[in-house]
C-alpha positions as CSV (number, residue, x, y, z in Angstrom):
1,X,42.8,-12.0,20.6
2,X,41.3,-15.4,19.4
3,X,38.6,-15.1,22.1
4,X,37.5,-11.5,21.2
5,X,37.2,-12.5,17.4
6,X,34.9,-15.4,18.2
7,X,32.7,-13.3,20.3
8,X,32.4,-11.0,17.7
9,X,31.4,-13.9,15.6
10,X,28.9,-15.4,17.8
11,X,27.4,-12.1,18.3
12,X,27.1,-11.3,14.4
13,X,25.9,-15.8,14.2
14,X,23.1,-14.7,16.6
15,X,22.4,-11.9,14.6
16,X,21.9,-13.9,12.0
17,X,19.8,-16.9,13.5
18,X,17.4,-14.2,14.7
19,X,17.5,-12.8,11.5
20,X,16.8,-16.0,9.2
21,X,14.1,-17.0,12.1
22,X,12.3,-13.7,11.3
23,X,12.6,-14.2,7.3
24,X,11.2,-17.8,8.2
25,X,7.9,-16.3,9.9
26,X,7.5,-13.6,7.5
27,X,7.8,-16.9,4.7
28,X,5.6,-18.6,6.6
29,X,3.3,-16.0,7.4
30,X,3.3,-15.2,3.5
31,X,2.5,-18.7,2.4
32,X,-0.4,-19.4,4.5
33,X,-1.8,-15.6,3.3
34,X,-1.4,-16.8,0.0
35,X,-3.1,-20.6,0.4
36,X,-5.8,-18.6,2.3
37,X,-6.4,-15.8,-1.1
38,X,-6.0,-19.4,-3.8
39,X,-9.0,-21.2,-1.3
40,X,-11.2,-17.8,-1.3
41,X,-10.4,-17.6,-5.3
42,X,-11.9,-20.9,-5.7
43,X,-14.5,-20.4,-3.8
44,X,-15.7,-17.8,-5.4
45,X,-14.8,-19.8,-8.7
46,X,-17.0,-22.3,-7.4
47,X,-20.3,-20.4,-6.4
48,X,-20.0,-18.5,-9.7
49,X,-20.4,-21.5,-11.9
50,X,-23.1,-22.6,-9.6
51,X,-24.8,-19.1,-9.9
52,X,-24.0,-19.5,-13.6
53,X,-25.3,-23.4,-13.9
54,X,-28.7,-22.0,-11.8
55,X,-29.3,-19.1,-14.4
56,X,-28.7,-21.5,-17.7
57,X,-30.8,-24.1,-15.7
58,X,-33.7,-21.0,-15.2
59,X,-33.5,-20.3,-18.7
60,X,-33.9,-23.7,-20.5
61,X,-37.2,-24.1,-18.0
62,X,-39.1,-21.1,-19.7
């Protein structure tokens, strides 16, 4: 009886581990999706000032 109840145990524990090893990815996956979107953000940040800089920089020539 012991033995059945612990492989019913380490069946639903693998279930698990697999489980919490997908959620991990998916974290992962989710994280680096997100630094990717906040460095593209920036960067877009970054070439509107310069866009911006160049058309104040236009107008104080003429």
């Amino acid at each position: 009886m012991s033995i059945r109840g612990s492989k019913v145990h380490s069946s639903s524990n693998a279930r698990l581990k697999r489980s919490s090893r997908l959620s991990n990815v998916g974290n992962i996956l989710l994280s680096t999706r997100l630094q990717a979107e906040n460095e593209l953000k920036k960067q877009d940040k970054e070439k509107k000032t310069s866009r911006r800089r160049k058309e104040l920089v236009t107008k104080v020539q003429t």
